[in-house]
N, C-alpha and C positions, 0 to 999 in steps of 0.2 A: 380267673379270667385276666385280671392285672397281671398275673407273673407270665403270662403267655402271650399277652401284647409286648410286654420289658424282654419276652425270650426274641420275635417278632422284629423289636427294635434293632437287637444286640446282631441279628443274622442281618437285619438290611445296612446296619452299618459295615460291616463285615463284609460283605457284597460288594459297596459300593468301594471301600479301603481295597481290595484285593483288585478289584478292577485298575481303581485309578493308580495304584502301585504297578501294576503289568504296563499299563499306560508307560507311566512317566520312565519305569526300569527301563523299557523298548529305547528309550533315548539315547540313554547312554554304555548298554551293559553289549552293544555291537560294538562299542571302541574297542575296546581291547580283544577282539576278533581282527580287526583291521588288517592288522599284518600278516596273519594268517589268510584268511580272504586274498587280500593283493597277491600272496605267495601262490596259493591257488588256480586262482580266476586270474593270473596272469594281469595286472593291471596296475597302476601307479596310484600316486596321491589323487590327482583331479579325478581317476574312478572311485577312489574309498571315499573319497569326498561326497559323492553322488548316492554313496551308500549310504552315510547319513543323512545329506540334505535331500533325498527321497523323501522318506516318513515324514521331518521336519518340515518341508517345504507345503505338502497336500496338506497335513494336518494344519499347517498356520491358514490355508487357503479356506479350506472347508468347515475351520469348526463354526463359523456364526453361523455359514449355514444349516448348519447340523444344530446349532440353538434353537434356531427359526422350525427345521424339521421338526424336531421333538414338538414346541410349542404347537404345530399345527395339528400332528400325526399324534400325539402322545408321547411322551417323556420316557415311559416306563419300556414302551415298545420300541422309539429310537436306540434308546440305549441296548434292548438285545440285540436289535440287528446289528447296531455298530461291534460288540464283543461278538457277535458272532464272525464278521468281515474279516473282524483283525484278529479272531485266531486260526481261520482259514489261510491270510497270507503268511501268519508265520511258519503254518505249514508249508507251504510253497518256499516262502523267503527257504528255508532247511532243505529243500528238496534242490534247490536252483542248481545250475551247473555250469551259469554263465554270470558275467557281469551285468546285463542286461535283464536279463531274467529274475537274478537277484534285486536292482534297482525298483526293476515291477514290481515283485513282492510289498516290498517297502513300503511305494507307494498303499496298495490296497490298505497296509498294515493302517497309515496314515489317513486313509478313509473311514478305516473302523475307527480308529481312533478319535479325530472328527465327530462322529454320532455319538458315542458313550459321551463322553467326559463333558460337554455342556452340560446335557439334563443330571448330573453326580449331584451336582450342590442345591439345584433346585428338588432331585428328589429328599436330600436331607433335610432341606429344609422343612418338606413335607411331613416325612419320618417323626421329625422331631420338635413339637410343636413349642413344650416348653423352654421356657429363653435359656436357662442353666442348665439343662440336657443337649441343648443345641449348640451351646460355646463350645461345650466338654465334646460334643462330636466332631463337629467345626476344628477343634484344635488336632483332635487324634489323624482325622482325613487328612489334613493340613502337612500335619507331619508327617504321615504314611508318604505323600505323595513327593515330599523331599527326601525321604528316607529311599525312594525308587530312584530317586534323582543322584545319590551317592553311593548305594550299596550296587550301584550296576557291575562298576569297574570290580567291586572287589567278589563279586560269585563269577563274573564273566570269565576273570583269569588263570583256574584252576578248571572250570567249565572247557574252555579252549582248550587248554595244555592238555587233560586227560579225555576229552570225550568230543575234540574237535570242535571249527568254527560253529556247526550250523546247531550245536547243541543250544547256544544262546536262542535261538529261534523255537527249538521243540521245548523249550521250558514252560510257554505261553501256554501250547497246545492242552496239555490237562488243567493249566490255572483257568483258560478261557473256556472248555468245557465243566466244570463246575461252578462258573462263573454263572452261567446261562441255566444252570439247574437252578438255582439258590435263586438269581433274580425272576426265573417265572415265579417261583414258591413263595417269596416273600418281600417284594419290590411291590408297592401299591402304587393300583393305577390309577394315574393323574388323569382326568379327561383333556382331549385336546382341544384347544382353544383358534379360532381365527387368524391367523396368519400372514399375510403375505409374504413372498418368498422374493428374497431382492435379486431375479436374476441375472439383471446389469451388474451390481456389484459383487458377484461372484464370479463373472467373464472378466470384471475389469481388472482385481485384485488379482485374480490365479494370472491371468495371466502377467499382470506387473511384475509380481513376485518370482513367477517361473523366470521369466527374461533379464532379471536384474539379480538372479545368483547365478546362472547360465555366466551373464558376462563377466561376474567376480569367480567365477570357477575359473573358467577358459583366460581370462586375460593375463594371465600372471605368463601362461603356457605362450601363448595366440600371439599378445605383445597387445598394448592399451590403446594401440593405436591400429590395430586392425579391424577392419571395414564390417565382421560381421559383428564382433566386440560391441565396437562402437551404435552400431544400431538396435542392437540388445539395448546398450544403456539410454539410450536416447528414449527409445519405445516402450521400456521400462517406467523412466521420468513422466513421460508423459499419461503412460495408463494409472501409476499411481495416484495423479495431479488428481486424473479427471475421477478417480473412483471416489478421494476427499470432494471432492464437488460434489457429485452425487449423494452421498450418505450425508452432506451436509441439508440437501435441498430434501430430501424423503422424508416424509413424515411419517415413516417408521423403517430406518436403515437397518441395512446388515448388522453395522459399526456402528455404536451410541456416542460418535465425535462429543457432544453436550456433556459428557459426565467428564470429560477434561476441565469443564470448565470449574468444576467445584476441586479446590485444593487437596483434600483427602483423598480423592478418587484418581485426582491427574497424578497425585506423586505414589502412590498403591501401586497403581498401572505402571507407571513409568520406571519403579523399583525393580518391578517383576521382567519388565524390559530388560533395562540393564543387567541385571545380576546375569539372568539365562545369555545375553551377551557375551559378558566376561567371560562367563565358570564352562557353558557349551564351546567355547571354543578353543579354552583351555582343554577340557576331560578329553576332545578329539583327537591333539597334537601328543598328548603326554603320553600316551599309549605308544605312538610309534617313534617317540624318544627314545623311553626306556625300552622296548624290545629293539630298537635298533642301535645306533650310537652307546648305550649305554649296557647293550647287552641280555639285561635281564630277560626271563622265561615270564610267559604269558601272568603265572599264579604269584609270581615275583611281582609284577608289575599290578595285580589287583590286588595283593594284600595293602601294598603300600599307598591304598585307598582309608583303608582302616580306621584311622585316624580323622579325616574327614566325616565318614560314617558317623562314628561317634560323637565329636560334637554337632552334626544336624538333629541326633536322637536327644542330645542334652539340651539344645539351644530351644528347639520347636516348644516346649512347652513351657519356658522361660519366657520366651516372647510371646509366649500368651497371655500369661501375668500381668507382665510389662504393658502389655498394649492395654490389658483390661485394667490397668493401673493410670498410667501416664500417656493413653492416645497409644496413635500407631506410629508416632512422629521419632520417638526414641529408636525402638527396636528396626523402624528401617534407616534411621540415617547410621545407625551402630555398624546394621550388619553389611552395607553399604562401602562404609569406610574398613571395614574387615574383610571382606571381597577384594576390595582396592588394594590392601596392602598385601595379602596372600597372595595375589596373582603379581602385583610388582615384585614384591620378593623372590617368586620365582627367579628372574633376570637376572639374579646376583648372583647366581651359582651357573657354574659349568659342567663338562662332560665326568670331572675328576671331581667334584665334590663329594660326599660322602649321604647317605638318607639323613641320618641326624642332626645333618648341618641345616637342612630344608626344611625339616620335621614342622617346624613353627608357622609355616606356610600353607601347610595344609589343614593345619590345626584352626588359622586365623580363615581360611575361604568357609570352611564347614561351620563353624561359629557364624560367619556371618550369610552365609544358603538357610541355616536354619533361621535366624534373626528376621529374615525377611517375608519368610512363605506365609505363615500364620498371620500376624498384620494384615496384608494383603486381603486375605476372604474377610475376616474381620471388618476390616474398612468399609470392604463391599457392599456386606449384606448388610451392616449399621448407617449406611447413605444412600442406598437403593431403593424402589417402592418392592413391595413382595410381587408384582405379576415383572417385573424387570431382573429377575434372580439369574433366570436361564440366559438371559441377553448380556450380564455385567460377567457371570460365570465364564461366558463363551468367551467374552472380550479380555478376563482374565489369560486363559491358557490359549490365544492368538494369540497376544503380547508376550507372552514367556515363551510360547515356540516357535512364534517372529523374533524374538530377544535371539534365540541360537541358530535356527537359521542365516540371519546376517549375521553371529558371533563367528559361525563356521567360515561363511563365504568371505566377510571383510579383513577379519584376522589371520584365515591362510591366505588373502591375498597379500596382506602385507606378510605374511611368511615365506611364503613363494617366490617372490617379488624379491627381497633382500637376499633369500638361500640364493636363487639364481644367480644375481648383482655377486654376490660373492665366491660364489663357485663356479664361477664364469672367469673369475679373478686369478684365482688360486690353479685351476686344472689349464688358463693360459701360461704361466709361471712353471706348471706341468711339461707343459707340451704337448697338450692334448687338443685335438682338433675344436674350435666352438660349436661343428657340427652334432659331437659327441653328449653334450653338455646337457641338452633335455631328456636323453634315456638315461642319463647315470645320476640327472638329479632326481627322478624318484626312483633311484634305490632305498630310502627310507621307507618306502611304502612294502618293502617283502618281511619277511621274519629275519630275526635278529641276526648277528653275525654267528651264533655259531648255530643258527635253526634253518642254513641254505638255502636262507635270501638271496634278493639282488646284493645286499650289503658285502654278503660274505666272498662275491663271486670275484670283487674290485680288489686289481691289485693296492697294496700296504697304504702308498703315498694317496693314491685316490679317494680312497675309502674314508682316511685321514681327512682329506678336502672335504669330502661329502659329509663327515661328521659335524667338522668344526661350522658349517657353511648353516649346515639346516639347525645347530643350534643358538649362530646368530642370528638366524632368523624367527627361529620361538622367542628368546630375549626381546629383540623388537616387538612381535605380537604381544606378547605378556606385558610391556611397557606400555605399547597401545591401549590395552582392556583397561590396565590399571589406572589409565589415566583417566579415560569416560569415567569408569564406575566414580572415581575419585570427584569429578566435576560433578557428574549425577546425587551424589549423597548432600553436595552443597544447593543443590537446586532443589530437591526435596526438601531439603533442613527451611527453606524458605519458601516452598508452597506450603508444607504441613502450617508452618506459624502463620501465618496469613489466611488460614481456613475460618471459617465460621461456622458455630455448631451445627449441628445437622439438626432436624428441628421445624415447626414452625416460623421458629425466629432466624430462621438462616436465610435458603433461599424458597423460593419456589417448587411444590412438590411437580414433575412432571406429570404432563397429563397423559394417560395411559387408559387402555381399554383391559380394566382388572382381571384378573387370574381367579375366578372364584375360588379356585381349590387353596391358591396359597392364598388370595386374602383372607379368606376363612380361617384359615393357621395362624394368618397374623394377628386378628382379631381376639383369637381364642388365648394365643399367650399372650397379649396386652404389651405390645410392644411400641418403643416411642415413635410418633411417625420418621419416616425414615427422610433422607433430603435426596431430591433427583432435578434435575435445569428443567429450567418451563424452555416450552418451543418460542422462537423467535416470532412474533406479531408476525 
């Protein structure tokens, strides 16, 4: 009976690892389809853009809601429907034959994804009662889920080159059909618990959010000063304002604002922000460097992932050690500051540098993506009450796919912005018309120069322009990321020291209406009380 509860265990960890790896892969393993795509679907940068901040965009929108669904509906049963949704659109995404249609896909993709991935940690949690069976899980998921997060680029690029773009998409299709066997069979059901459902601030966020990458898409193109631009950002400002008023005034929000207040929790969160910042809006641009300006084939450009891959598989369980050694304060100001310096690094090298020369860069981002993920749930579930798992879970992978959603949209804005400014410079020094000057600045968006892109079509001098333009404009965004992340790691290194233990003796446990199923869990492994903000008098 023991060895078939232990077999039991081992499939619903398994389950939920393979899911939230489909999850996080779906992020970034369409980059290096990008230019294939554009080549295709006939479209520029501000569409490939659209192709990623689709999924990224819905999923930052929808997953508290989808915390809140599980918690009300049941955990077990969100979660299939959500893996069911989103291997439905990755079918469609594969099927698509238009830019639009593709964008939609996405979206949906980004709906299913939304519903799985809150109830993941609170069903492990469930799963796995004892506190040393739950680290050991806790760290595997952890790094599964960063391991999706760097191994995308390097299957996607060999995926492209030999079996086309839309193959990144039918990858899903059998992972998410035995996904959905395994979770009926062996996913235990949570009962669902009371609820309410914050519909204001799920109108308020979706729409802030939509409106305020809409006008960091378009404005780089539009000009920052035009009239629709401009009222995106305006209408954006404001719905965000009012949605923090809201989740401040509910007593029991979308968004758990209060767990900022406790140091471990604000700098976890805010870790997982920036990093997905930096590293997503990095892995978007690099793809259509290297297959364009630089040349290389789709399998060229994903191998030279590899190296990252590697140390996220080294780092994740180091920094589990670490955390379970010396706090979570070490391993994220570490991988933070190694974020910072791999993505600055990048900037120092140009179109003529060599891999070898860069090697170090790649080496220091994945050391520090891994450094960071693991801490993160750690923190979580060691300052949270257990009926708050699915709500701090949810708030987790919002701030990590809000972190690249804005990575996307504010770093190709400043990419955009300067490739223009400079290629605006160089193709007048041409003699070529300024009217010219926004179709030939996304020629970096087709396949490479010698894979009959837009790139390859420009005459010599041009193409020259277009190269050097759009790679001083990665330098900038890469100087931009590394600078946040750099300031980030020193904000953190000074919330984490300033924290108070979690505890009775810390602060106040929030007051919440229990989870029986997981207080019972908690109970049973004798766990230290956990610390979460009392509500305001």
């Amino acid at each position: 009976m023991q060895e078939s509860s232990a077999r039991r265990k081992r499939l619903a960890l398994l389950t939920l690892c393979v899911t939230m790896f489909m999850s996080m892969l779906d992020n970034v393993i369409v980059n290096n389809a990008l230019p294939r795509i554009g080549q295709d679907l006939d479209t520029g940068i501000s569409g490939l853009r659209w192709v990623a901040e689709g999924y990224s965009l819905v999923y930052a929108a929808l997953v508290l809601t989808g915390g809140a669904l599980g918690d009300r509906h049941g955990r077990t049963r969100t979660f299939r429907l959500g893996l069911a949704l989103f291997t439905v659109g990755s079918a469609l995404a594969a099927l698509a034959g238009t830019i639009g249609l593709l964008v939609g896909a996405r979206m949906l993709q980004g709906v299913g994804a939304a519903l799985l991935t809150p109830g993941s940690l609170a069903l492990l949690r469930h799963v796995f009662t004892d506190e040393r069976e739950r680290a050991k899980a806790i760290g595997l998921w952890s790094g599964v889920s960063a391991l999706g997060l760097s191994i995308g680029p390097v299957v996607g690029g060999p995926m492209v080159e030999h079996l086309g773009w839309a193959s990144v998409f039918w990858i899903n299709v059998p992972i998410g059909v035995a996904g959905l066997v395994l979770a009926a069979r062996v996913l235990p059901d949570i009962p669902p618990r009371a609820r309410r459902i914050d519909l204001g601030g799920l109108a308020l966020s979706a729409a802030g959010l939509g409106l305020l990458v809409y006008a960091l898409i378009e404005g780089p193109s539009r000009g920052w000063t035009d009239t629709r631009v401009l009222l995106c950002g305006v209408a954006a400002i404001v719905l965000l304002a009012a949605f923090l008023v809201l989740e401040l005034r509910l007593a029991e929000p979308m968004l758990e604002l209060r767990l900022f207040r406790d140091g471990v929790l604000g700098g976890a969160l805010l870790s997982g922000f920036m990093v997905s910042f930096g590293i997503f809006g990095a892995l978007f641009f690099l793809p259509l460097l290297m297959q364009g300006p630089l040349g290389w084939s789709p399998s060229d450009a994903g191998y030279a992932g590899l190296p990252m891959t590697g140390m996220i598989v080294i780092a994740a369980p180091v920094s589990g050690r670490l955390t379970s050694r010396y706090g979570p304060r070490l391993p994220l100001v570490l991988g933070l500051a190694l974020c910072a310096a791999g993505l600055g690094g990048l900037s120092l090298y140009g179109e003529h540098a060599h891999y070898v020369e860069y090697l170090w860069t790649l080496f220091a981002m994945g050391l520090g993506m891994g450094m960071t993920f693991t801490p993160m749930s750690i923190a979580v579930l060691q300052r949270v009450a257990p009926a708050q798992t699915g709500m701090a879970s949810a708030t987790i992978n919002t701030l990590r796919e809000l972190g690249g959603v804005l990575g996307i949209a504010v770093l190709g804005a400043v990419l955009t912005n300067r490739m223009t400014g400079t290629l605006t410079a160089a193709l007048h020094r041409l003699g070529v018309p300024p009217g010219a000057v926004g179709p030939i600045a996304d020629a970096p968006a087709g396949a490479g120069h010698g894979g009959g892109g837009a790139a390859a079509a420009l005459p010599g001098p041009v193409r020259e322009a277009v190269d050097g333009a759009f790679i001083d404009g990665i330098h900038l965004a890469t100087r931009c990321g590394a600078a946040a992340l750099a300031v980030t790691a020193v904000v953190v290194a000074v919330l984490l020291s300033r924290a108070r233990p979690a505890g009775p003796g810390g602060t106040e446990l929030l007051e919440t209406d229990p989870d029986p199923e997981v207080s019972q869990d908690s109970e049973s492994s004798q766990e230290p009380e956990p610390l979460a903000e009392a509500r305001p008098a």
